[in-house]
N, C-alpha and C positions, 0 to 999 in steps of 0.2 A: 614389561608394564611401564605407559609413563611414571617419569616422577613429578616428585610436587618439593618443592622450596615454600621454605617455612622463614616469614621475617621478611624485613626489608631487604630488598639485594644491594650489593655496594659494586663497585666497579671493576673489581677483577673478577663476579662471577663470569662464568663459561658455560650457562645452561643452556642447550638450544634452544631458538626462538624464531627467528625469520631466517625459516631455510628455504633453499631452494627447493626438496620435496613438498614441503608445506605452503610454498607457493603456486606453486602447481597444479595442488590437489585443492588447495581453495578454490582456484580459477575453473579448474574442471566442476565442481561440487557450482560456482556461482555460475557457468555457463547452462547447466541444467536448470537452477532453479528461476533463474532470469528468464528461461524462455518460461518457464512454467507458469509464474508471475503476470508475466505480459500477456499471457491467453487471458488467467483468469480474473486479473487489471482490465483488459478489453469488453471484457464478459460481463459481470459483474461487477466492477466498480470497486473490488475489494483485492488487496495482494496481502500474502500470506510470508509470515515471521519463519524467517530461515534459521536463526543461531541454533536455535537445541537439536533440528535435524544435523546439519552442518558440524556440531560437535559431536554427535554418536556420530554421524559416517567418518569422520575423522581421526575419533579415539579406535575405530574397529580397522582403518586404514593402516592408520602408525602402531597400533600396536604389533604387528609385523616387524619392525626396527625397535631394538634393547635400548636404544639411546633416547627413543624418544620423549619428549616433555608435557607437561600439562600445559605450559606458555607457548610451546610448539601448536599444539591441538586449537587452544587460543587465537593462533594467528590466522588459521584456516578457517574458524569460525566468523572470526572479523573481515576477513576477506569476502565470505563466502554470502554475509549478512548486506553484502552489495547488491545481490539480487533482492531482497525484500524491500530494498528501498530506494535504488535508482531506478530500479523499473514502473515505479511510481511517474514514471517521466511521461508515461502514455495518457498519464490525466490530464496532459497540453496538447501534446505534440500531434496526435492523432486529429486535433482540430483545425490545422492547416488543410487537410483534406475535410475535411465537413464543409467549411466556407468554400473549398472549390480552387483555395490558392496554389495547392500540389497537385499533382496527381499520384504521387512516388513517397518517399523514402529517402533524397538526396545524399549518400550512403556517410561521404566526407562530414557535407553539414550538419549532418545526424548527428554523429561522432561527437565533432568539436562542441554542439552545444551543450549536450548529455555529458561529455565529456569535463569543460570549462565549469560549467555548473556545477556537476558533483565534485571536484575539485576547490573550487571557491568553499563548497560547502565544508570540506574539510579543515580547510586555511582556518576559517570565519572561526570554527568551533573551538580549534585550541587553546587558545589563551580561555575560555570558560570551564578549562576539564579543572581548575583546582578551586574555583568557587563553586559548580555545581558538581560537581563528581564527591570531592577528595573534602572539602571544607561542608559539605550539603548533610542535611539528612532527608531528603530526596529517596525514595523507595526503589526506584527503577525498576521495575516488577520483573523485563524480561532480561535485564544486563542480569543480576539475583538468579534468575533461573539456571540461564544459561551457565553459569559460575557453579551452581549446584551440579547440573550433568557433569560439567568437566572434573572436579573434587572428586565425584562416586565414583565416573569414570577411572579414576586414576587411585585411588583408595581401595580400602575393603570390597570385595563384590563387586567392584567394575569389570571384571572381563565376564561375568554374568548379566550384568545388567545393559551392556552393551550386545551381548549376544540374542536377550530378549529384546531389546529394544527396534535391535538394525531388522530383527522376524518381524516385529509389529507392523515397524513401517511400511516393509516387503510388501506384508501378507495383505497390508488394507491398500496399497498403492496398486498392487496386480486385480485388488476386487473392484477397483474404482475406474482405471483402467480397462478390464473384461465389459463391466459393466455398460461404456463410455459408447465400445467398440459394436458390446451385441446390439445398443441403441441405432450405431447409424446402421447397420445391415437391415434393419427394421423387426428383426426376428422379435426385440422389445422395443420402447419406443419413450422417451425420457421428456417431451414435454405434452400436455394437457392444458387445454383452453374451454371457456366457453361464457359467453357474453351473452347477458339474460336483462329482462324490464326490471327495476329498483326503483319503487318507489313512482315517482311522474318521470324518472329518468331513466338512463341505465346504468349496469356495467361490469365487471368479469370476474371470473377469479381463474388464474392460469399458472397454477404450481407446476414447478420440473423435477422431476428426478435425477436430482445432482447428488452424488457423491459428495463435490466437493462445496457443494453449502453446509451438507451437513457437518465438515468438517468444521466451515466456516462457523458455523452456531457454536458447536461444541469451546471452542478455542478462546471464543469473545466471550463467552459468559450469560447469564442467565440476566443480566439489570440491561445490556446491548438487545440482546432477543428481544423482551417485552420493550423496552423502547421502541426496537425496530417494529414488530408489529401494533403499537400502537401507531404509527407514520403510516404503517401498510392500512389500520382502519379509518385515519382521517383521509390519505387521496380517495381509496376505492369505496369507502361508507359513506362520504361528506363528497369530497371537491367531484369528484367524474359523477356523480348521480345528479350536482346539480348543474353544473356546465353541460350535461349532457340533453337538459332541458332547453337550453339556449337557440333561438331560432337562427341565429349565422350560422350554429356550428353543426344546426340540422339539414337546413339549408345547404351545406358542403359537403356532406358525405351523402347528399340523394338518397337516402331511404337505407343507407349502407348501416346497421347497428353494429357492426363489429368497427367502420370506420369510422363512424360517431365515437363510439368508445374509446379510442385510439388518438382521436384526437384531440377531445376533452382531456385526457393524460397527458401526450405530449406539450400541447400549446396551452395550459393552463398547471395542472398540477404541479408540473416538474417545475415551474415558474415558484409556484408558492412553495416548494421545494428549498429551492434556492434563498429566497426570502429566507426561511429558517435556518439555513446551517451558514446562512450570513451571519447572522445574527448569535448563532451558538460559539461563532469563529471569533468574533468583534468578544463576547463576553469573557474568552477564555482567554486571550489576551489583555485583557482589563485587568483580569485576576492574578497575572502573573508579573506584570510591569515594575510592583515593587521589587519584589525578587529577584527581576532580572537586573535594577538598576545594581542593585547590594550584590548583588555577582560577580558585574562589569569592575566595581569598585578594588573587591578581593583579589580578582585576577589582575586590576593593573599592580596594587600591593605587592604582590608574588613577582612581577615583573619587575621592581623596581628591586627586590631583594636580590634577583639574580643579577643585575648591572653592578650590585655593589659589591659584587666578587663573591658571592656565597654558592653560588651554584655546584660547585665542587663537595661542597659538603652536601648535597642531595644524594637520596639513595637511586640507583637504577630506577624504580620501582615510583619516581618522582620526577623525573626528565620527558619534558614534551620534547616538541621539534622545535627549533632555537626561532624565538620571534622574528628572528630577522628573515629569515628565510620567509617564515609566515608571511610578514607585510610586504616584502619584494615579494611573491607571488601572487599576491592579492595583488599588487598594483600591478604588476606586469600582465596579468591577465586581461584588464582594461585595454591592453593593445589588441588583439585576435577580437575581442567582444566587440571594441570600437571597428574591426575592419570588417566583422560579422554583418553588424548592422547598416554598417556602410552599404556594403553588396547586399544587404536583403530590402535598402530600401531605396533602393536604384530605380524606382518609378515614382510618376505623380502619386500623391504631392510631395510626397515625402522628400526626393527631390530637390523640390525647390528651395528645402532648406533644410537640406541633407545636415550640415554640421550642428546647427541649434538643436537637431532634434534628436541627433546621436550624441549631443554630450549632454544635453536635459536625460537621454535613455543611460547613460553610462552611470551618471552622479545617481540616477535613481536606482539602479541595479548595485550600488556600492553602498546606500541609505540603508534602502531594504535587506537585502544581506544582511548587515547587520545587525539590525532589528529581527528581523528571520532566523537567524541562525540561534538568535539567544531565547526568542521566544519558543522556538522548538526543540531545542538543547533541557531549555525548564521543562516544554511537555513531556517530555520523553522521561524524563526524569520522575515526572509526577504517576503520572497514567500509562508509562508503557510507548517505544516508537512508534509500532504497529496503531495504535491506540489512539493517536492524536489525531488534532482535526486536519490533517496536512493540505484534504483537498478545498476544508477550510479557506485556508490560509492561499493558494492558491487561486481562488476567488476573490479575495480580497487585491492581491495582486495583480490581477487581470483587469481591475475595478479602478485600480489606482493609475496604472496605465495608459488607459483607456481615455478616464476623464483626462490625462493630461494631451493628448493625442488631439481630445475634444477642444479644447481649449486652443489648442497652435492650430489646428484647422478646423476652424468650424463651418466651414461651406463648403467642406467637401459632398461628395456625392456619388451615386455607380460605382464604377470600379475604381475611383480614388477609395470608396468607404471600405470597398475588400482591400484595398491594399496597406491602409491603417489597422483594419481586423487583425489581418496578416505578421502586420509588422506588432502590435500588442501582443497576438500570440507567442513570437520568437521571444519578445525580451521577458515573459511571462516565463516560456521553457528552460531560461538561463534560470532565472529566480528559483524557478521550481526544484532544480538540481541543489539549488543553494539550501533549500528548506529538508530535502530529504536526507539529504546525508547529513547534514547538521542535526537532525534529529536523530539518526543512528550514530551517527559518531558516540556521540556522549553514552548511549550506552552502552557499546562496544568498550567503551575506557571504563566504566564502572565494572562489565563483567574484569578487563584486566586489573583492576585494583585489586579485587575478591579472591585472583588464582597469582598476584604477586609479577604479575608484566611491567615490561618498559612503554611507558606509553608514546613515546614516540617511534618505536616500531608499530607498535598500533595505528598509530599514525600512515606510515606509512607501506604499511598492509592495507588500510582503507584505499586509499590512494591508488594503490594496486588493482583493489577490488574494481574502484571507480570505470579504472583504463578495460578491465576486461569487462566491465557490463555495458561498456560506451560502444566496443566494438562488434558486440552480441545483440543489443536491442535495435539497431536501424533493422539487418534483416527480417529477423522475424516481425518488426510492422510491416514490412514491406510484402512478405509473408501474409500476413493474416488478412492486408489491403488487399491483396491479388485475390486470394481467396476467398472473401466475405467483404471485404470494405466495410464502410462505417455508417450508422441510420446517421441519416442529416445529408448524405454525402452526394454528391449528384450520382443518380446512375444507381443509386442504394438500395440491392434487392431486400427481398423478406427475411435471409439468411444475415444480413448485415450485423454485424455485433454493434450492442448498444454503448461499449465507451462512455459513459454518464458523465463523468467527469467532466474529459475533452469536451462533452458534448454542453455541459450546463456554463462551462468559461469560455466555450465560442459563441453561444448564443448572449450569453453576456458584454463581451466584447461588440458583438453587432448591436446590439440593443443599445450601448450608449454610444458608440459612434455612428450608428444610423440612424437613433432620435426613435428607433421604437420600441427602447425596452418598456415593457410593461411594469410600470414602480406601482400600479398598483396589485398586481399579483403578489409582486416580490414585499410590497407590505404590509399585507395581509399573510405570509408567509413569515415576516419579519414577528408582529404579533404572536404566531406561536409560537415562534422562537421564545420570545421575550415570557412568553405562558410558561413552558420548559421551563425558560432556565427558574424559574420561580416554584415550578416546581420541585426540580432536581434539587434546588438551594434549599427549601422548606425540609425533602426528609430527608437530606444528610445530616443537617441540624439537629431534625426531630430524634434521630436511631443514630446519632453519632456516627457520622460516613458509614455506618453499615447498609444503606439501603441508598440506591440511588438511580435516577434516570437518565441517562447521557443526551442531553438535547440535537446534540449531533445524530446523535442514532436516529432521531426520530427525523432529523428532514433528511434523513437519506432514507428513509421508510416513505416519506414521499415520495421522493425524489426518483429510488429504481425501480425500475417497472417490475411489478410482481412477482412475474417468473425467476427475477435475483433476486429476488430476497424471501418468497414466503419461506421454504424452509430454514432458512438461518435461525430462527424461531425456534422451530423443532427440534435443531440441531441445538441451540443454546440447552433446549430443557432435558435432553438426553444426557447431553452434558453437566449438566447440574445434578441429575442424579446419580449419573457415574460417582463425578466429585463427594457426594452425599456417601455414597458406598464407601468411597478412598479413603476419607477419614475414619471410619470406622476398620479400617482392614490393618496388618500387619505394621505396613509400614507406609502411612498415606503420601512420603512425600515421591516414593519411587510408584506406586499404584498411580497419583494423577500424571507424572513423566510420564508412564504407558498410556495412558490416554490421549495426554498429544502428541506422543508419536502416532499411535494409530490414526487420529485424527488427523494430524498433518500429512498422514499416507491416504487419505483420502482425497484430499488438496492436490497434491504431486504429481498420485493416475492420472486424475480426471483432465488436470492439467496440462499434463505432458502428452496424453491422447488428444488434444485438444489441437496440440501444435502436428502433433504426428498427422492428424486426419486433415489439418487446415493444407498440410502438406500436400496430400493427395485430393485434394480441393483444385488446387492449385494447377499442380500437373493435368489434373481432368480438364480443367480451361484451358492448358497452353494447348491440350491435345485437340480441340475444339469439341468435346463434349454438352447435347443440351440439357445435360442435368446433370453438373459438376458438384451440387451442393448432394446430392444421393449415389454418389459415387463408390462407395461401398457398399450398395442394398443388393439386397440377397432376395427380398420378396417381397412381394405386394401389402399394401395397410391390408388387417384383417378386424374382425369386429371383435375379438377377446383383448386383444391387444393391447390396452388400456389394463386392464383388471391384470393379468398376466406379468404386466410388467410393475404394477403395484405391489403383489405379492412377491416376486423374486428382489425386488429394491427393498422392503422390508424386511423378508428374511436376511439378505445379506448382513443389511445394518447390524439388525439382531445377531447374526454369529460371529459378527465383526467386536461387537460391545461382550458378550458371552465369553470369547475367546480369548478378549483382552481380562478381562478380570481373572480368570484363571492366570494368565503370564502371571498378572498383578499381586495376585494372592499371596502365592508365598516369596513373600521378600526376599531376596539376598544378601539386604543392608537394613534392618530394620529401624536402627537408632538416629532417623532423619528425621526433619521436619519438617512440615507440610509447607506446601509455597504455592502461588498463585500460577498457573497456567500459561502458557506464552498469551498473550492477548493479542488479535488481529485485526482491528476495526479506524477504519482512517476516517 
């Protein structure tokens, strides 16, 4: 059984902790769950919180080996917590191909930028882990949890609670997965449409049978759910019924009401979409500014202590990676960035004043880092990594760019204007790396506070993580471009995955260097924002933080199209009454662990069938097949089909939630305390 170390460690401990097993087995655990991510990042707009999977398959791994540690298990989780949040990269990167400027994956340049970035991003965060980690009383919901599994793991009842936990996730991964599979044969059939008169207008309502939404729901929580479906009743109740009244937009789809529908959504809603989670991004960064300055403050304090020779007196347990190292990597990195952008902006206009424009991009991508790193280091700390506005913030950046692009050329035109889109997207994809892993970092170092880690192998375990999710996420875009491509994309079939993300900061980017974004969608969009956050402000107040709305939630309720998000909803309130049940039962803190495990085995099937079938997608195109996206069908549509496959995705659910509360029931550690859920909502 691991052990666990009790106290501050001092320097001649010998506990394992950054093995070479445990590197290993993170990289294999992050290479799974990175692809797994990137399907359902593509898909939906959402990627799913790896540490507590990551730490049950890890504790069920090494406990095979007598020697191994709870800081050991620890470093495999923090490695492994790379997939949940460099795969966040496909919220940019996929929108080089929407604008038209790739056609590919360019395997290297993939690499280095995903790469460079998530590295930057770890650089950026350290010197903030002793004012927001260690000096903070900052919650960090999922660093807390994850800290919980590994403890029980490793204590009383963990080789039990580990053996229920690794079945749970099995058992809902293999239902979610069967499930994924009988869909594309057609024998069931996982999404449903239908587009009807509303009012003087129109317009849809088109739920899926996802497994993994309902994970989704489950995981984010019941105040994420009704947010989100509050977003889902202003596009589809409000914005498409009356933009679908509009005589341009009738006029465009000739008598088409499913394409009328379609495009009231796309060219209007998702606009005022955007507007809103601008706006929720801009306030949640207002909110934190002071905090962050009194942080920056702390940490430099702490640095001055150690130049004065005290650092030897630190416990293990208090040692980052030596600043120096830190700032000679942060600046050295400026060089590959600076030759990046050099070669990516080797055409007009760019060009013509290649240097001004790559050292205005360098100073801005070392500004914002920054600023970035500390603003999502505090979110992460507050609300959970998963949890923050990351694609927020990512907009904001794109925004920032953008105008300055506008500004050094403003007569460009044609294909000068794609090749600034182009070139805003790349330095957008550096940033983006900077914001995700700085947002996981810091909780990665709080769970190691909690289980008594060296944080600077934490350190440099992320790091680790980084290098293997850099060399994992090019293919599988490249992967999932071959097989589906992206809506916006030239050439974009029906099958196309919708990317929302990529898709709302390339359309952003084109809008202010092509002079047609639409600012008034986006601020009328901005207004509910501003309504939100007014709201949300008013009952946290009223119910003392017990009740709350996440305005973010709500313009990504605009924002993705239907079919991703209605049931997240469903999935939220399924989940709340699990949770509801949990505290009442034996031992509520290991009953709600079982529920997201199972519920993140729902995420992982769906997910991992996702990449498996994009796979054979793929192969059906090289083979020259004309119907590569039905390449698994077994039979023809039939007219039960619908109702058939409602009742089999219900019952599942149901024996899925039934079966877990039996595991649940009788505890094997009863004397825990209940804790908040991983949360997964960006």
């Amino acid at each position: 059984m691991a052990t666990v170390s009790s106290g501050a460690r001092s320097a001649g401990d010998s506990i394992k902790e950054l093995t070479l097993r445990g590197i290993i087995l993170g990289a294999l655990i992050t290479v799974v769950f990175t692809a797994a991510n990137v399907y359902l990042g593509l898909k939906i707009g959402i990627t799913f919180a790896t540490s507590i999977p990551a730490a049950v398959i890890s504790m069920a791994v090494l406990k095979a080996f007598r020697d191994s540690t709870i800081q050991e298990n620890n470093i495999v989780q923090t490695i492994a917590s790379a997939a949940g949040t460099l795969s966040a990269i496909i919220f940019v990167l996929p929108g080089l191909i929407m604008v038209g400027w790739w056609t590919g994956f360019p395997y290297w340049l993939s690499v280095a930028v995903v790469g460079i970035g998530g590295i930057l991003g770890v650089m950026y965060s350290v010197p903030l882990r002793r004012a927001l980690v260690t000096g903070s009383d900052l919650p960090y919901p999922e660093g807390v949890a994850a800290a919980e599994v590994l403890k029980v793991g490793s204590g009383v009842g963990g080789a039990e609670e580990n053996r229920r936990g690794l079945a749970l996730i099995s058992g809902s991964t293999i239902v979610a997965a069967l499930f994924f599979i009988l869909a594309k044969t057609r024998l069931l059939t996982d999404t449903a449409s239908r587009v009807f008169r509303f009012g003087g207008g129109a317009t849809a309502v088109s739920p899926t049978f996802s497994m993994a939404l309902m994970g989704v729901g489950h995981l984010v929580g019941l105040a994420v759910g009704i947010a989100m479906l509050i977003g889902i009743l202003i596009s589809w109740v409000v914005i498409v019924p009356y933009w679908t009244q509009d005589p341009t937009l009738i006029a465009q789809s000739a008598g088409d009401l499913e394409a009328l529908v379609s495009t009231a959504f796309r060219a209007k809603a998702r606009m005022v979409g955007a507007g809103a989670i601008g706006v929720a991004a801009i306030w949640t960064l207002i909110k934190i500014i002071g905090p962050i300055v009194a942080g920056i403050r702390s940490a430099l304090l702490a640095s001055r202590e150690r130049k004065a020779g005290r650092a030897d007196q630190l416990p293990l347990t208090e040692r980052d990676m030596p600043i120096g190292i830190v700032t000679g990597t942060i600046l050295l990195s400026m060089i590959p960035i600076g030759l990046l952008l050099f070669a990516f902006g080797n055409t007009a206009p760019i060009s013509s004043n290649a240097g001004v424009t790559v050292g205005i991009s360098i100073v801005y991508i070392l500004v914002a880092g920054v600023v970035i790193a500390a603003v999502c280091g505090y979110m992460a700390g507050l609300i959970g990594a998963s949890n923050s506005p990351i694609s927020g913030v990512g907009i904001l950046s794109v925004l920032g760019i953008s105008l300055i692009l506008a500004a050094l050329f403003g007569g460009a035109g044609g294909d000068e204007t794609k090749a600034l889109v182009a070139f805003a997207l790349f330095v957008t994809a550096i940033i983006f790396g900077v914001a995700t892993i700085s947002n996981n970092n810091l909780q990665d170092l709080k769970t190691g506070q909690l289980v008594d880690a060296t944080p600077w192998r934490q350190q440099v375990a992320l790091v680790l993580g980084v290098v293997f999710g850099a060399l994992v996420i090019p293919p599988i875009l490249d992967l999932m471009n071959t097989a589906f491509t992206f809506q916006g994309a030239p050439g974009a079939g029906p099958n196309a995955l919708p990317a929302p993300q990529a898709a709302i900061i390339s359309t952003i980017a084109q809008g202010v260097l092509g002079g047609s974004l639409d600012w008034g969608l986006i601020g009328q969009g901005a207004i509910i924002g501003v309504i939100a956050v007014i709201v949300d402000e008013v009952l946290r107040r009223a119910t003392n933080k017990r009740l709350h709305l996440p305005p973010l939630a709500i313009g990504m309720g605009i924002y993705l199209p239907m079919e991703a998000n209605l049931l997240i909803p469903v999935g939220a309130l399924l989940g709340y009454l699990y949770n509801r049940w949990a505290l009442q039962s034996k031992s509520p803190a290991f009953a709600e662990r079982m529920g997201v495990l199972m519920a993140t085995g729902l995420i992982v099937g769906e997910s991992l069938m996702g990449v498996v079938y994009a796979g054979a997608v793929a192969g059906a195109e090289k083979a020259g097949s004309a119907d590569s996206a039905n390449v698994l069908a077994l039979v023809e549509p039939y007219p039960a089909v619908m109702i058939v496959s409602l009742v089999v995705f219900s019952a599942a659910i149901g024996a899925l939630y039934f079966w877990t509360k039996g595991r649940a029931s009788d505890a094997p550690a009863p004397d825990d305390h209940a804790l908040t859920p991983e949360p997964d909502f960006r």
